[in-house]
C-alpha positions in Angstrom: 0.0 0.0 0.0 1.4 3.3 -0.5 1.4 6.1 0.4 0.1 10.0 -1.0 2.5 12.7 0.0 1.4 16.1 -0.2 4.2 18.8 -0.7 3.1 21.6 1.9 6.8 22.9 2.0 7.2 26.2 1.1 10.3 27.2 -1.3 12.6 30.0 -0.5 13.5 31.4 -4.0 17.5 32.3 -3.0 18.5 29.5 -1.3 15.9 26.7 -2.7 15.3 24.8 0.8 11.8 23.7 1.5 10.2 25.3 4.7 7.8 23.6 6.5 4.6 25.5 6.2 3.7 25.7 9.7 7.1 27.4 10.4 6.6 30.1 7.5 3.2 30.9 8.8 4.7 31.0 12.6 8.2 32.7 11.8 7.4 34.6 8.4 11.6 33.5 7.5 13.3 30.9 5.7 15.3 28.8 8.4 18.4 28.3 6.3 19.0 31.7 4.9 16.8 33.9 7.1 14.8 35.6 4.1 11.4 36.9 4.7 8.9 34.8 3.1 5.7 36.1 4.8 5.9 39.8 6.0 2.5 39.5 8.0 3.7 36.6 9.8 7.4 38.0 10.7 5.5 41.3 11.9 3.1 39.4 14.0 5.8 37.3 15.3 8.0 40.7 16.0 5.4 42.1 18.0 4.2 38.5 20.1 7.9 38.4 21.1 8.6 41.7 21.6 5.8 41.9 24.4 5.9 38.4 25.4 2.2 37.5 23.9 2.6 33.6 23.2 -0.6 33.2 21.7 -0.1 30.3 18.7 -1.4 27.5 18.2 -0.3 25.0 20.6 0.2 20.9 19.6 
């Protein structure tokens, strides 16, 4: 039996490594490089750990 992977990886466009999506929509960065993928997300997580709001999701 196999198996259906879907690819939910993001892409950074300068350094080509696939980001987990959950990270991207937590972080807003690419974790090998450090470019900003998602500004919304990077501002939101600025501001939640500037003033020490933990507020995501949690597993």
């Amino acid at each position: 039996m196999k198996k259906e992977y879907k690819n939910e990886n993001v892409i950074c466009p300068d350094c080509k490594y696939q980001n987990h999506k959950e990270n991207v929509e937590r972080y807003g960065t690419c974790k090998l490089c450090g470019r900003i993928l998602d500004e919304k997300s990077k501002f939101n997580y600025e501001m939640f750990k500037k003033l020490n709001l933990w507020r995501y999701k949690k597993r």
